[in-house]
Every structure is written in C-alpha cells, then in structure tokens.
N, C-alpha and C positions, 0 to 999 in steps of 0.2 A: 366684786371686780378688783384688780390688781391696782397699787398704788406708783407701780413703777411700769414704764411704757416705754424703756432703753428697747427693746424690742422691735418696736416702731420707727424706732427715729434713727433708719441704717444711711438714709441719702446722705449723698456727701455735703452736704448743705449744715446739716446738723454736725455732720463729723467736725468738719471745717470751722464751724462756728464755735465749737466747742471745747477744742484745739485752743485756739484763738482767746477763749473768754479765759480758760484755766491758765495759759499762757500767763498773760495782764490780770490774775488776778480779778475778774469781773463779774458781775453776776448778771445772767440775761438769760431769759425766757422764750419758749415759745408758746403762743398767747392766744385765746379768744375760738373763732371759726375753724382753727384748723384743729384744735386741739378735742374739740366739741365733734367736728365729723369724725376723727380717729377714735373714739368712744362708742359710737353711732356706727360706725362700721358705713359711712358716705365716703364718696370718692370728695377729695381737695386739690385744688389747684396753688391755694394764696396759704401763704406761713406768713404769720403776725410774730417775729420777734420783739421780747421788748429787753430792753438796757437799761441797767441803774446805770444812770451816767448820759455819753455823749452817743446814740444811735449809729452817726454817719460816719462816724470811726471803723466800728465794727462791721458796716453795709462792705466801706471800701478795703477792708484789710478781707473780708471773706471773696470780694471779688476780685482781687487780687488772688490771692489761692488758688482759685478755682477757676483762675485763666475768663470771668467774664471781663468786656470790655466796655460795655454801658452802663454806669452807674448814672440813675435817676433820682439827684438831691433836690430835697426842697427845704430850704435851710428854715423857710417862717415857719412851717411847722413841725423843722426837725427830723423829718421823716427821709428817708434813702430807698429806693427802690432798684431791683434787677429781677432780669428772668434768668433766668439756669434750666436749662434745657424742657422740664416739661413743669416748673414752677415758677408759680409768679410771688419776690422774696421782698416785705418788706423788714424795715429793720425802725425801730425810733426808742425814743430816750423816755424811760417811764415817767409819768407824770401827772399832776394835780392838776382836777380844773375846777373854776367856779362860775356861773354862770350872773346874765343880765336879764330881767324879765321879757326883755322885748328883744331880746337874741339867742340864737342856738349858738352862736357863737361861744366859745366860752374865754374867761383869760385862762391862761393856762402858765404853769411854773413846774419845777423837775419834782421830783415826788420817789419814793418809794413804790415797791411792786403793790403793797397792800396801796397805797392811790391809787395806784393804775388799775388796780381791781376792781376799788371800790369807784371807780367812774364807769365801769364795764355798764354795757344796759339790762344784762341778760346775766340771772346764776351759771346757767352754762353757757356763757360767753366770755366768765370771767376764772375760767379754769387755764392756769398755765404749767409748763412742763421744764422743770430744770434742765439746761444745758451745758452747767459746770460738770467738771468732771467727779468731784467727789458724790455729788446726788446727783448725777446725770438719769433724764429717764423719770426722775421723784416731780409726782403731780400734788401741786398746791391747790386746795380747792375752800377757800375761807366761807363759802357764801352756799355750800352742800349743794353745789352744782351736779355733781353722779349720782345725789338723792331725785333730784329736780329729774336727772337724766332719766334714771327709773323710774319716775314715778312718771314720769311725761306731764311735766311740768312748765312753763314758762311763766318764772318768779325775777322783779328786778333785785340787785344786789341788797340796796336802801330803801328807804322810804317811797313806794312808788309814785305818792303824787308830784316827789319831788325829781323824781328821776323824769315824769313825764315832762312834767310844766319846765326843766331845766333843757332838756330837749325833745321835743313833741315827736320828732322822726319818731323817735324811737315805740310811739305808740302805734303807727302803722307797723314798725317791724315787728312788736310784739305780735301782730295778728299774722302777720307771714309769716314767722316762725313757726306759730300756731298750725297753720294752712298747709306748712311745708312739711310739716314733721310729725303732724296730727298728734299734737300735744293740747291740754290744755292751759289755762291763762286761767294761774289763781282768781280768786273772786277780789281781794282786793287790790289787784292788778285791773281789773276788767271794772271796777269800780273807779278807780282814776283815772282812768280813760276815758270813761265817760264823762268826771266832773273838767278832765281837762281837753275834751274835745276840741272847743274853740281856739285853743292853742295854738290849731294847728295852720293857724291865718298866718302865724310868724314862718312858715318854712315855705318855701320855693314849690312851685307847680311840679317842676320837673323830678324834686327829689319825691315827693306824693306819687307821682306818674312811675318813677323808678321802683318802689315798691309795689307798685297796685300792678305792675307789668308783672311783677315776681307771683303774688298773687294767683293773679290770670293762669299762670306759664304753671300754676302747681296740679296734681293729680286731681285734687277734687274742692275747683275756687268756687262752689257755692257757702263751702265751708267759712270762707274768711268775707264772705262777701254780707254771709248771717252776723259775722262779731262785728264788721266794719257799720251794719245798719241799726244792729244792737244796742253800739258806744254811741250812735252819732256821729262818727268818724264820717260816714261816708253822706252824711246831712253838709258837712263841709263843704264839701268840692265835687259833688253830685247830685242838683238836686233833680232833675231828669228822672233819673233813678228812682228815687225815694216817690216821686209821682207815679209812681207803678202801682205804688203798693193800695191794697185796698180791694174787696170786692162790693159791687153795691146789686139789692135786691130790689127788685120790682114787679108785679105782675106777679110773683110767685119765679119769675126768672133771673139767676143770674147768671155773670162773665165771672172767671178765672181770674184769680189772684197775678195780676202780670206780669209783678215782681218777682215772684217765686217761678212762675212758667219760666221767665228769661231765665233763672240760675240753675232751672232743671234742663232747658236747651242748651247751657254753656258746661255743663256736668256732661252731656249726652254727646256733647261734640269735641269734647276733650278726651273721652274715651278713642277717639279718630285720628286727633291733629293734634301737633304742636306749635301751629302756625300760631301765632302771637296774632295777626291782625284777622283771619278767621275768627277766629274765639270773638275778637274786638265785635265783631259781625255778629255774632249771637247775642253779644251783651248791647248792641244797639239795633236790633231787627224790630222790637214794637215798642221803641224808646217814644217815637209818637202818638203812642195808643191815647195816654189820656186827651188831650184837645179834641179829638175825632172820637170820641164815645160818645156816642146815641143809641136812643132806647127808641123801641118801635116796637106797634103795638102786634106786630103780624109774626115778625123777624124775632122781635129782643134784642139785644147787643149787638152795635152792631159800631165796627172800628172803622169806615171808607177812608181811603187814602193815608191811614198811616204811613202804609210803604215808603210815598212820595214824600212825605211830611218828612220823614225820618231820616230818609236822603237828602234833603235839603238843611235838619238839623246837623247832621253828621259834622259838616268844616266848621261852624260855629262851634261845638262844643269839644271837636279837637283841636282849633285854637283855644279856648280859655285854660284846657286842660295843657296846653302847651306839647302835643303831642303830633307828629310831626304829619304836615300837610302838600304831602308830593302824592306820590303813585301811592301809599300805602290808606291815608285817606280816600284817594278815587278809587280804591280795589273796595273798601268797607263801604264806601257809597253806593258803589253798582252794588253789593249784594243785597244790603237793605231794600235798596230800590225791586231787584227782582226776586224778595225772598218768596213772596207769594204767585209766582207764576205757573213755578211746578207744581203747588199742592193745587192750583186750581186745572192743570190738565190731566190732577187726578181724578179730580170733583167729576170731569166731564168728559164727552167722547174725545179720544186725542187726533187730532188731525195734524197732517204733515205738516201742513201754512204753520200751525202750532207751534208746532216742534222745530219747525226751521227758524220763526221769530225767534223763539227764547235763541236758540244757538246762534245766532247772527249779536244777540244784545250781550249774550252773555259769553263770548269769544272763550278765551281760552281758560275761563275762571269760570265755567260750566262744570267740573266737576266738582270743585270749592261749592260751588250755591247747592248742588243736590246732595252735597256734604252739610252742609246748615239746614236746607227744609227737610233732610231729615232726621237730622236733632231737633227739629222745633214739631215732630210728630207727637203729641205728649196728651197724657189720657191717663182719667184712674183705672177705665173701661179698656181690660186690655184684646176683648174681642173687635172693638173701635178701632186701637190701635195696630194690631193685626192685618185687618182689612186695610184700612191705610197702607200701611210698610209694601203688604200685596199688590197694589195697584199702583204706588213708588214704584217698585219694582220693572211694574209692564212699563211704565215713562222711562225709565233708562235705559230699558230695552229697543224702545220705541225711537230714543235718543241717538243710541249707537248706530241702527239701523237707518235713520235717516240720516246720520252724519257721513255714513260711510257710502252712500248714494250720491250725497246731493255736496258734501264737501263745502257746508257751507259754515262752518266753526271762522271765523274771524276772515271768513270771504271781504275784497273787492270787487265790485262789479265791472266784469268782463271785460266793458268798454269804457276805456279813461277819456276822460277831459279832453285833454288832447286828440284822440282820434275822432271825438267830434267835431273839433273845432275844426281840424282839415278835411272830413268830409263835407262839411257845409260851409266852409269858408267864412268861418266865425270868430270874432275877437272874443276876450271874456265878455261873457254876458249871464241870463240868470234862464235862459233856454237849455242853458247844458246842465245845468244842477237839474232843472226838470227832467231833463230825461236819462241822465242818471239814476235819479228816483225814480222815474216807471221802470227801469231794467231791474232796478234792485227790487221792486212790487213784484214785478213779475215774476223774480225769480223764486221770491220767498213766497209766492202766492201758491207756483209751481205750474203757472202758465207756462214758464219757457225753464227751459235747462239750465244748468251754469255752467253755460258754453259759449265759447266767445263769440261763433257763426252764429248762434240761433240767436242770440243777444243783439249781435250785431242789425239781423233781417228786422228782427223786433225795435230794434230802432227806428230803421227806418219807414217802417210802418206807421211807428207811433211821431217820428217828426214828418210825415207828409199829412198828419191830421194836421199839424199845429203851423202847418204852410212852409216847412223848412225844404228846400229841395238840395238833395246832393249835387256839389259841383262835378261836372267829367272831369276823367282821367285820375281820381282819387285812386 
C-alpha cells in the first residue's frame, strides 16, 4: 500500500487547511477514523484534524476561507467544530493525557503528534496524514497500524491493560470495531479486557448503550455479542442476558441453548432490518425464558408465559440500561408480548377470529412481528424448519386476505362513545365501555361486519338485553 494519500485528500477542506497551516508555519494532521476508513475503502463523514499548537485558531481561519458561518468552540476541551457541506470537521490542539483510577476522565496538557498518538485506543485509529505542504498526503503510522489493517487486526497503541483500565470505553469499542470490520482482537487485548471487565462500572449507562447500539446496528452482532459474553463485558450491565445461557438435561430431554437461539434470531433478522429497536425485539423476545422453565414429565421443557413475563421486563431493564422509554419501548413491548402468536396459528387450524385478533393487537407493527417470528424460526433440522417457513407462509397469506376484507389493522369500533350516549340518553358511565366491547367482540368474532349499520343494529340488540332503551327522535 502507498505511503502518500495526496490523492485522497482533493476536498476543499484539506486544500484550505493546508494552505492555511504552510501559510503559519504549522504542523497538523488529519487523524484517527477518517484516515482509518480511507484505507478501508468505508465511506466518512467526520475528519479529526489535529494541531501542534492552538486547534481553534485553525477551526476559524479555515471557516473563514471556506465562507462557513458556524463555528462550534468548546474552549475546555479545546476542540472547534463546523459542517462544510457534506462533512462534519473537527479541528483540536494535540495533546497528552494522563488518567485517575476512578475516572475516564483524563487531565490533559498540549503534547506532540507522537502524544496524540500514543493516547489513540486503536493501531488504526492512531494513523494520521500530513497536511503541510512540503509532505502533504505522507502517512505517519508509529504503532503499524496498515499492518494491523492487513492483517485484520484490533491492537491498542500501549500497553493494553493500561489503555483499558485508563479508559474502559474503549473496551467495548474494541469489540465493535471488531463486529464492524470483522477483525480480530489480539489475544492480549482480549485478555485485558477480560481482567478489566469490572471497570467498566466507572463509565455512564448511556455511553455502554452508545456502543452496544453500534453493535446491534452491525452486519452480523452475534459476533460481538460472543466477545462481549467471552470478556465478561456483558456480565456488567446484562445480566438477563447471560441468564439465557445454559441447557439442562432431564428425562433424556433437553431445551435449547437460549442464549445462542436469541443471537441466531438477531443474526436472522438483521439479514431483514435495520430497525435498531426491531433487532432490540429479537434480543429481548425469550429474555424471560429462565423464571418460567419447567420440566414436565409428558411435555419436557416447557417456558408458559415468557411472552408476558418479558413484556412486563422490557421498561425495567430499558430504564437501568438508560435506554429511552417513549414509543420506542412500547413498540419492543408489544412485540415481545405478541412474538408467539403467529407461530402458534401455525401450530394450528387458522381461523379468521385468529387472524383478526393478532391484527387488531398488533395494528400497524404486524409486519415488524411476522418480521421477528420469522427469525426466531431456528432449527438444526432443516426439514423442521422448512415446514415451518411453509405454513408461515399460508398465515400471511391468510393475514392479507383477512385484512383486506374485514379492514381491521388498527380499526375503531364503528360506534363511538358518543353516539351512545345520545342514543340512550346517557352521561358517562361504564354501560358504554360495555358495549363498545361486545361491538369490538363481535366484530373480531366475525358475528357482525365492520360496518357501522350492522354495528349500530347490533347494539341495540345487545343494550335492550342489558335494559338500556333508545330515546325517540335520536
């Protein structure tokens, strides 16, 4: 591979900057991720310039140039940020850090490139690219980062137990790295991490959650999901999780490894989606499995009400994980809730009432759930699985065909509240919720249409049993 990458770097961004740094005499780099995915041949958004010297000088003399009008300083940590049309440019002053046991924090003081380096967490994250003019283009690489690169490698710069334990983040990002780029993580990388697992009590839920999203969001996260349970890392701030793992034998029978099922369903349904809180759905669908195992001597294994269990888990364990609790939680709840409803009107004859419940419960996130129970279809027996997928199949069949009859996807029933209460000349009361609920019975039953006549007659059928009479001239 070539040691100069003038080539690459035609944005005006680099011209300007470069201009600018030969101008004054300056030495500054472009640094880390960006320089890493232009190796990689990955698309980039973020340029990390770095500065011997003062950052925010160079942020605002290049946005000047280049006609931006937002410069974004943050003077405590010396850093300058802008966008320029389809990048996002930071710009900081190279520098030394040294850390405190009980913070990721670091202090920090101005330093040389070779500091700035060697604080990098990653060999190839510690690769930068001259943007003086006399070695414009010439790539520094002290730590054999394009070795790392080739070999598919994720090596830290130093000493990695000290790179961990000085900032733990950085141990989860080793494993997304990993996940993202299907590299490996030397052995005694992968051995530090382990001894400094516990470490990672000092960093914030949310920045754990920002990684383990990244994770999730990659081609194939059963991958990182193996190093994270490997190190220990995900013994930390999962233990749900790690309750999966295990199969026990009895009778001559056993249940499936549920740990492993869960990350071949989240493997299976990533191949589908990049919905980040779908995925969430696969990785919490038999998170209640252990509590609810029982053995039976007729059966064997048997999990009742995970489902339920699992959905009522759900907001507890996306608050502790600080993971955010609006719609995006109640979308991952109903699926859990209803992931086994389809596989069981595979199990059995499908009847319309069926098919009209699941679509009334599961409104408009009915194709998301037949999206999930069929990644969670999983079998070594692929004649099993087969069969299964086949009769999947006829239920979605079955699904569209009643949907498109009966229109009953995130239906209300025909007759409001309101037009009870004027036909019988009723305040609120709890006679109208009742017969609400027989219309809606009825109609998911398939007694009556979903029609607002037939609804209506059907009303008043069912309020002259319950002694309600309509007023005249309604």
């Amino acid at each position: 591979m070539s040691n100069n990458y003038s080539q690459y770097l035609k944005h005006p961004v680099f011209k300007v900057a470069s201009q600018i740094v030969t101008e004054q005499n300056l030495e500054a780099y472009v640094i880390g991720g960006f320089v890493r995915d232009l190796i990689l041949e990955r698309p980039s958004k973020d340029i990390d310039i770095v500065v011997i010297g003062n950052g925010l000088d160079l942020a605002k003399a290049c946005a000047d140039k280049l006609r931006v009008k937002k410069v974004s300083v943050f003077e405590r940590f010396g850093t300058a940020q802008f966008v320029y049309k389809d990048l996002d440019v930071e710009f900081v002053g190279a520098r030394k850090e040294s850390y405190r046991s009980d913070s990721r924090k670091p202090t920090i003081e101005n330093g040389t490139l070779q500091d700035d380096q060697n604080r990098r967490d990653f060999s190839i994250n510690a690769l930068a690219i001259s943007l003086h003019k006399d070695n414009f283009g010439d790539l520094i690489d002290p730590f054999s980062g394009m070795e790392d690169i080739e070999n598919e490698i994720i090596r830290t710069p130093l000493e990695p137990a000290k790179t961990y334990s000085d900032d733990p983040l950085r141990m989860m990002r080793a494993i997304r790295f990993a996940t993202q780029l299907d590299f490996k993580i030397e052995r005694k990388s992968l051995e530090a991490i382990s001894e400094n697992a516990h470490r990672l009590e000092i960093i914030s839920q949310e920045r754990i959650m920002d990684e383990l999203n990244k994770i999730i969001l990659s081609k194939t996260p059963s991958r990182g999901f193996k190093l994270l349970n490997s190190t220990k890392l995900l013994h930390q701030f999962f233990p749900e999780m790690i309750a999966l793992q295990g199969i026990e034998t009895r009778d001559g029978k056993s249940h499936k490894d549920n740990f492993y099922h869960t990350l071949e369903v989240l493997d299976n349904i990533s191949e589908n989606t990049d919905n980040l809180w779908l995925r969430w759905a696969a990785i919490m669908h038999d998170i209640a499995k252990p509590p609810t195992k029982r053995f039976n001597d007729t059966t064997g294994w048997t999990f009742h009400g995970h489902e339920d269990l699992g959905s009522r888990w759900v907001p507890k364990i996306f608050k502790r994980m600080k993971l955010p609790l609006d719609h995006k939680m109640k979308y991952v709840q109903k699926l859990v809730r209803l992931h086994l409803r389809p596989i069981s009107l595979v199990k059995g004859h499908v009847t319309d009432s069926a098919v009209r419940r699941l679509l009334f419960e599961a409104g408009d996130d009915i194709d998301d759930l037949m999206t999930l129970c069929n990644a969670d279809i999983t079998s070594k027996n692929d004649f099993k699985v087969k069969k299964y997928k086949k009769n999947f199949d006829d239920v979605k069949q079955k699904l569209l065909a009643v949907e498109e009859k009966d229109h009953i996807r995130n239906f209300q029933p025909p007759v409001s509240g309101d037009l009870i209460m004027k036909t019988f000349g009723l305040e609120p009361c709890a006679e109208i919720g009742v017969l609400k609920n027989k219309i809606k019975e009825a109609i998911l039953e398939g007694t009556i249409e979903n029609d607002k006549d037939e609804a209506f007659k059907f009303m008043l059928d069912q309020a002259k049993e319950m002694g309600l009479e309509a007023i005249a001239n309604n």
